[in-house]
The first five atom37 places (N, CA, C, CB, O) and aatype in JSON, in Angstrom:
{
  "aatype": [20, 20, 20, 20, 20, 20, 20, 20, 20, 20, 20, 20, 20, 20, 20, 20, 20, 20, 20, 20, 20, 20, 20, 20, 20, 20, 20, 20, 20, 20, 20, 20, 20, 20, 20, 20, 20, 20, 20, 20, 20, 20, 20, 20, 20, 20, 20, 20, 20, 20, 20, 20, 20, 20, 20, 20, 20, 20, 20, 20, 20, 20, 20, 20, 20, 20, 20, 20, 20, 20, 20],
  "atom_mask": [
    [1, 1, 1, 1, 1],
    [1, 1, 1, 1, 1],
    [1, 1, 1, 1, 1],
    [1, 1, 1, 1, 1],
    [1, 1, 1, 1, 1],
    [1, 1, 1, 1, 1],
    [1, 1, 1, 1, 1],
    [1, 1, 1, 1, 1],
    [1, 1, 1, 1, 1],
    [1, 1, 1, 1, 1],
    [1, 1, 1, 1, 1],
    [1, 1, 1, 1, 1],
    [1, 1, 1, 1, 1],
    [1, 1, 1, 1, 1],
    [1, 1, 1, 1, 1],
    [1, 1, 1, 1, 1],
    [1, 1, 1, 1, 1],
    [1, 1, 1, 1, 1],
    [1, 1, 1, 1, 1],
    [1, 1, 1, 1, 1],
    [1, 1, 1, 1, 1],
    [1, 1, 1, 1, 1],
    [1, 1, 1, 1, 1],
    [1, 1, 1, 1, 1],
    [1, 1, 1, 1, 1],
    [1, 1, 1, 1, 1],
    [1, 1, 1, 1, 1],
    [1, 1, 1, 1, 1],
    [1, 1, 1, 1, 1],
    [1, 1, 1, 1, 1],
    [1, 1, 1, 1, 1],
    [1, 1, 1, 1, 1],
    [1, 1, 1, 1, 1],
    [1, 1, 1, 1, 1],
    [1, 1, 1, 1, 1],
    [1, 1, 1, 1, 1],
    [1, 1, 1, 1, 1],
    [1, 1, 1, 1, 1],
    [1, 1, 1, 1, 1],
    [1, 1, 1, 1, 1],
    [1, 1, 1, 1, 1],
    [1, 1, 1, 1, 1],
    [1, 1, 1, 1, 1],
    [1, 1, 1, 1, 1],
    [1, 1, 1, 1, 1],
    [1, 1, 1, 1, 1],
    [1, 1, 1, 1, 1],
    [1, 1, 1, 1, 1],
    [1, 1, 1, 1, 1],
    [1, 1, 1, 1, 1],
    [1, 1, 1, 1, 1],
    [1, 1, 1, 1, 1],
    [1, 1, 1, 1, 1],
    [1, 1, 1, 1, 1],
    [1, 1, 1, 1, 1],
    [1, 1, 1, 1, 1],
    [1, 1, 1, 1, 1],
    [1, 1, 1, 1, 1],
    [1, 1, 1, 1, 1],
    [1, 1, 1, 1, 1],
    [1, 1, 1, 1, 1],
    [1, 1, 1, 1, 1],
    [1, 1, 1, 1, 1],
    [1, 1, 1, 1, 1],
    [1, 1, 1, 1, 1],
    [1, 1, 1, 1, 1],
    [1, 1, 1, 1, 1],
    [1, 1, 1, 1, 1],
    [1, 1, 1, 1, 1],
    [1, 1, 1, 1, 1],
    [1, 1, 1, 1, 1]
  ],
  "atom_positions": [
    [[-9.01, -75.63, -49.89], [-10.1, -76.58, -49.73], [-10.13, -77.16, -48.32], [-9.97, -77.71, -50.76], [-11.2, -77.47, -47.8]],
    [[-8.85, -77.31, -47.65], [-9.12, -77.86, -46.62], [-9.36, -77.14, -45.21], [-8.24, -78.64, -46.61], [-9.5, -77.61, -44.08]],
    [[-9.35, -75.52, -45.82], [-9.35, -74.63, -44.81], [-11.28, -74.41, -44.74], [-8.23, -73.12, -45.28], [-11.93, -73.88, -43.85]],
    [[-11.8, -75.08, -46.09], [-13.59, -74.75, -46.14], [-14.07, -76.02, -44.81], [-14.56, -75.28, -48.31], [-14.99, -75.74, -44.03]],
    [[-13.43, -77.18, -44.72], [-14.23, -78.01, -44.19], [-14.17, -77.84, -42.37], [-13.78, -79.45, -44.83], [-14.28, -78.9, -41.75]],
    [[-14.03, -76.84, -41.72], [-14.44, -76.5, -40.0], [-15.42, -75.41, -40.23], [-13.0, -75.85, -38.83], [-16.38, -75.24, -39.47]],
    [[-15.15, -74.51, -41.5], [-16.18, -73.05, -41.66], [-17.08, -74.09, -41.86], [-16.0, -71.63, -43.03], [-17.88, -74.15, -40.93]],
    [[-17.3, -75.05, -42.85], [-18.22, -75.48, -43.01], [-19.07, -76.23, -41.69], [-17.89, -76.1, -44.0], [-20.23, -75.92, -41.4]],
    [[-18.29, -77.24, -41.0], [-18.71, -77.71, -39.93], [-19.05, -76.9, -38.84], [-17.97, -78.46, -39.61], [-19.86, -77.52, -38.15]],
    [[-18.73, -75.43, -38.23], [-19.3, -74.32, -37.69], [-20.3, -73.6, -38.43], [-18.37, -73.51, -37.39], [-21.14, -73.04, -37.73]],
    [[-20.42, -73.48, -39.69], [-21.77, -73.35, -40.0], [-22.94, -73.9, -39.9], [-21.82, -73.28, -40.76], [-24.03, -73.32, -39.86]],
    [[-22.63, -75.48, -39.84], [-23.61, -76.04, -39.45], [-24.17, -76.06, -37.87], [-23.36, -77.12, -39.92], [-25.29, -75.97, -37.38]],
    [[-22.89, -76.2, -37.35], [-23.51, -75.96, -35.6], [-24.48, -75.12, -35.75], [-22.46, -75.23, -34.35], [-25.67, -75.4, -35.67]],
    [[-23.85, -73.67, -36.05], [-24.5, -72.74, -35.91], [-26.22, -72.98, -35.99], [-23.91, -71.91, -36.79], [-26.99, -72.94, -35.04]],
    [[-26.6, -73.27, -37.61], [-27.61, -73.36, -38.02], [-28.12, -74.36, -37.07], [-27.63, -73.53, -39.32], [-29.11, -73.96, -36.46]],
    [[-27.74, -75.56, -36.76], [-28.08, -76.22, -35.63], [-28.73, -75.9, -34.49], [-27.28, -76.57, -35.28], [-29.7, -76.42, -33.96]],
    [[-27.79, -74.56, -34.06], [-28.23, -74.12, -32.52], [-29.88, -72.82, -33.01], [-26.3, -72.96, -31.47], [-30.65, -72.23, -32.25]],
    [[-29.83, -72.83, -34.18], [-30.83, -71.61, -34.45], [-32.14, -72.71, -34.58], [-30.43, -70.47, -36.11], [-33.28, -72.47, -34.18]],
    [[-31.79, -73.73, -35.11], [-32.99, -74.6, -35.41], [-33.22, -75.64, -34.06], [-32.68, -75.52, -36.93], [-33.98, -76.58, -34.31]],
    [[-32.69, -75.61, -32.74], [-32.6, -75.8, -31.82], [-33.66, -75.1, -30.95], [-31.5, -75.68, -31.69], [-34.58, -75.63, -30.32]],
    [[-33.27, -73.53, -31.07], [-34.0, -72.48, -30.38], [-35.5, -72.54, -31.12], [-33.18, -70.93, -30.54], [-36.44, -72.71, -30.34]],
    [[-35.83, -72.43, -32.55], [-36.55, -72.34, -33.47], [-37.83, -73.43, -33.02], [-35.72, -72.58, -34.75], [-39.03, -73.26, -32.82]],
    [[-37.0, -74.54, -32.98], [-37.48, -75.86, -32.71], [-37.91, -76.67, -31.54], [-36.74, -76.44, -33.07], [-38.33, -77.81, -31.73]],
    [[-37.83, -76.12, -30.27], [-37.42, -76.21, -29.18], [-38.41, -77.71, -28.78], [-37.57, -74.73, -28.38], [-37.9, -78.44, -27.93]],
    [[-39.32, -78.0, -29.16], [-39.69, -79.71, -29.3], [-39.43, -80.97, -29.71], [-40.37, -79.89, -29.68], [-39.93, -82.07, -29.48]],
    [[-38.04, -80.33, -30.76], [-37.23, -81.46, -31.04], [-35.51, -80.95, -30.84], [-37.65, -82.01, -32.67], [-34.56, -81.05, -31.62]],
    [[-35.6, -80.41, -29.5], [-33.96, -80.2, -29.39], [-33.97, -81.44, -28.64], [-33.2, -78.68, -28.55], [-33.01, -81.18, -27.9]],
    [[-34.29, -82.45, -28.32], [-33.96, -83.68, -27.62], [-33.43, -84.54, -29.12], [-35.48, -84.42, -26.61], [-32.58, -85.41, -29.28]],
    [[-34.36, -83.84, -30.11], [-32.82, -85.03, -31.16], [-32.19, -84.17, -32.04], [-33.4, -86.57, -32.48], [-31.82, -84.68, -33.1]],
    [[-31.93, -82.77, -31.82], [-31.14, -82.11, -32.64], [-29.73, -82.24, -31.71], [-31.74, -80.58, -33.01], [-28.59, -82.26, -32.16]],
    [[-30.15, -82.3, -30.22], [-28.84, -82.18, -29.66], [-27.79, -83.26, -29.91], [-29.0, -82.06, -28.29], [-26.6, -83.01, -30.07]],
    [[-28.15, -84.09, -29.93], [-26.91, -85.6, -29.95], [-26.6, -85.24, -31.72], [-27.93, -87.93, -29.54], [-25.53, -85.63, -32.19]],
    [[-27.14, -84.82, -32.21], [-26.56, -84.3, -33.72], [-25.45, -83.31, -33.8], [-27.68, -83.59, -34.54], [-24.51, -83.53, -34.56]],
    [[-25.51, -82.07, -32.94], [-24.69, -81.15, -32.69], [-23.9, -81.68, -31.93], [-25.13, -80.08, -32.27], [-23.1, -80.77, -31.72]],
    [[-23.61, -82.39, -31.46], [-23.12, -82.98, -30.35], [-22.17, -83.52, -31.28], [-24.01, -83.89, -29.39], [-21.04, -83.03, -31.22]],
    [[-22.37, -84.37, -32.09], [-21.52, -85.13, -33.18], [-21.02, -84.24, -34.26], [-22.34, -86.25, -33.88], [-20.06, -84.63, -34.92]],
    [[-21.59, -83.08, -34.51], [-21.01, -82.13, -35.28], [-19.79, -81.13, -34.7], [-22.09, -81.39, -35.69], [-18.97, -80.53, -35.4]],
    [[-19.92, -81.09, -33.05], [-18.78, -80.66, -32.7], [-17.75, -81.07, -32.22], [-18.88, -80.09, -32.22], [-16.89, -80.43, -31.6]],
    [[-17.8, -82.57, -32.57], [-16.99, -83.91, -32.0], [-15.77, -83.44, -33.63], [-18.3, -86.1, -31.97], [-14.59, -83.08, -33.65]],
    [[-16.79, -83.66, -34.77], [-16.11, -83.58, -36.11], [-15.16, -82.29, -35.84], [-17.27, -83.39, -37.49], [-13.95, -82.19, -35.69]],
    [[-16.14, -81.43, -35.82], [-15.58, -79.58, -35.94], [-14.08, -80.0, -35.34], [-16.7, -78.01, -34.57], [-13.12, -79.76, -36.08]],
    [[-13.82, -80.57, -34.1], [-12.48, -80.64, -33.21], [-11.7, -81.28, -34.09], [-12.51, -81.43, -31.76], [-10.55, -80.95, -34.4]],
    [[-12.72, -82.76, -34.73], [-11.56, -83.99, -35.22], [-10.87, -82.57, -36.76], [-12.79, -86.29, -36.13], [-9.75, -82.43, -37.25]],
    [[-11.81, -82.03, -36.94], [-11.15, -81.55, -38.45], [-10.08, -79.95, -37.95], [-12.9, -81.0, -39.88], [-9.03, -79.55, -38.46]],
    [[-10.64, -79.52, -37.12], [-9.41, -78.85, -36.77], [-8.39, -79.15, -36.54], [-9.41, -78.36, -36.08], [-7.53, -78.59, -37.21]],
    [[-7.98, -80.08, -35.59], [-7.08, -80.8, -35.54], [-6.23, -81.72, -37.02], [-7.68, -81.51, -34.58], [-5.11, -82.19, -37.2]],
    [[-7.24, -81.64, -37.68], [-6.11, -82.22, -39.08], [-5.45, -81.0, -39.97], [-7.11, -83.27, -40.42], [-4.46, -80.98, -40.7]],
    [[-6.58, -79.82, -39.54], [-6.21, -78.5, -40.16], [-4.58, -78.39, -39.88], [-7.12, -77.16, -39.44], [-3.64, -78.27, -40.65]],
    [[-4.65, -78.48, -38.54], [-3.34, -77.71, -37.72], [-2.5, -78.87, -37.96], [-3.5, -77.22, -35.87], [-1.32, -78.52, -37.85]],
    [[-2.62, -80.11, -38.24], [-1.44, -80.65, -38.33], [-1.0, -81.15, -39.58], [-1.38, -81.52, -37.5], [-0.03, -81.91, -39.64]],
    [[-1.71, -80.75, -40.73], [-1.17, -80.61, -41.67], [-0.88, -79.43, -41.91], [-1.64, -81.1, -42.42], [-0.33, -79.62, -43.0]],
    [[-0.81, -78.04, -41.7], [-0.65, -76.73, -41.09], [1.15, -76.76, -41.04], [-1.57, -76.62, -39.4], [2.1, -76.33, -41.7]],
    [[0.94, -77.44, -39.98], [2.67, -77.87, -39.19], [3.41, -78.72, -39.74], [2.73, -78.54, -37.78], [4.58, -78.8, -39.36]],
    [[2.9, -79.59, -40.81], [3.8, -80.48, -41.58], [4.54, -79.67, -42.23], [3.21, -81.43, -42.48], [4.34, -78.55, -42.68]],
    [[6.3, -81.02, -42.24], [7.33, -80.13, -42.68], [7.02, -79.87, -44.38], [8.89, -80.86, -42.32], [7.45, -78.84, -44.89]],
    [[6.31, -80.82, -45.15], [6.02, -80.99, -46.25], [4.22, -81.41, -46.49], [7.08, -81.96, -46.64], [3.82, -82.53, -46.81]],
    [[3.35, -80.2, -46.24], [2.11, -80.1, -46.26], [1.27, -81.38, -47.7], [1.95, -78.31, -46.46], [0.46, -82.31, -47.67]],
    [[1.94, -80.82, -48.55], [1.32, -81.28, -50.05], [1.52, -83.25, -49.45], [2.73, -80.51, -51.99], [0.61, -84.07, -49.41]],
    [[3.03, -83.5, -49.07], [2.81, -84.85, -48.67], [1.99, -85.49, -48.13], [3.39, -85.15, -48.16], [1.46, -86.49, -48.61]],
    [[1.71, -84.9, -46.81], [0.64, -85.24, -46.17], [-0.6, -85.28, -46.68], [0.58, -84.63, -45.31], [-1.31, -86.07, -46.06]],
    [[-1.44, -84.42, -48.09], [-2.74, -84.16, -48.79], [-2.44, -85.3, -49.53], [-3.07, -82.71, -49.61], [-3.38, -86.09, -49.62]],
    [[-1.23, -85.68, -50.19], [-1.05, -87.03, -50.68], [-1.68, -88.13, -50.27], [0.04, -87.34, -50.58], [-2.49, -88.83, -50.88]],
    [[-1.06, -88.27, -48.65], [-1.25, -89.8, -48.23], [-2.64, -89.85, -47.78], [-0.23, -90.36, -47.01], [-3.18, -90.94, -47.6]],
    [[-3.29, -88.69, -47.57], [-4.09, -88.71, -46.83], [-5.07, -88.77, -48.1], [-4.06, -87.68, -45.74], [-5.98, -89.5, -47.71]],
    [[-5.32, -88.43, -49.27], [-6.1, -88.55, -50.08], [-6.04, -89.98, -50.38], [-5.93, -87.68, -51.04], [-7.03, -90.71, -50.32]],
    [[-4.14, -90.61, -50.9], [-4.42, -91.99, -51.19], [-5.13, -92.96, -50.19], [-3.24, -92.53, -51.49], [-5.73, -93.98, -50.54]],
    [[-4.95, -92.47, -48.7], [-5.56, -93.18, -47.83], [-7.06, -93.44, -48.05], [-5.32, -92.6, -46.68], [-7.61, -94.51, -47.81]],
    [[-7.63, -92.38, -48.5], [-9.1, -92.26, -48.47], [-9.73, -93.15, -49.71], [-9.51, -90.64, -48.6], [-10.84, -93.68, -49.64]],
    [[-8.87, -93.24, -50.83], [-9.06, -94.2, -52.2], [-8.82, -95.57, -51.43], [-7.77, -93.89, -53.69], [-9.75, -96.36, -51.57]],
    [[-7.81, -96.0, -50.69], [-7.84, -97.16, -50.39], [-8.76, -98.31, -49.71], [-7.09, -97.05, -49.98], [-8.88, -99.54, -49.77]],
    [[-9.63, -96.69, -48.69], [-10.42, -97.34, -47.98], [-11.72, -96.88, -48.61], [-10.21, -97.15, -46.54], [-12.79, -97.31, -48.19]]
  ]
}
């Protein structure tokens, strides 16, 4: 599950950059959208790989889920 959420966030670029080209009268507000979608794409790779590298992976899906109930 946690390997779907960057495919997912590169899918959307993608479709982004097609509806960009497609669209080309409103790439002045599709861009700051993609823009924020590839801000995410990084932030979620980066959790990929470092829960990836945890010595105890499942722990980390722990805290990080209870984290998400808390807030």
């Amino acid at each position: 599950m946690v390997e779907f959420v960057p495919m997912a966030e590169a899918a959307g670029f993608t479709a982004g950059c097609v509806a960009i080209h497609a669209a080309r009268q409103w790439a002045g507000i599709i861009t700051p959208i993609l823009t924020y979608m590839v801000f995410a794409l990084v932030v979620c790779l980066f959790v990929v790989i470092g829960i990836q590298h945890a010595a105890d992976p499942t722990q980390v899906m722990e805290s990080m889920t209870q984290a998400m109930v808390t807030f």
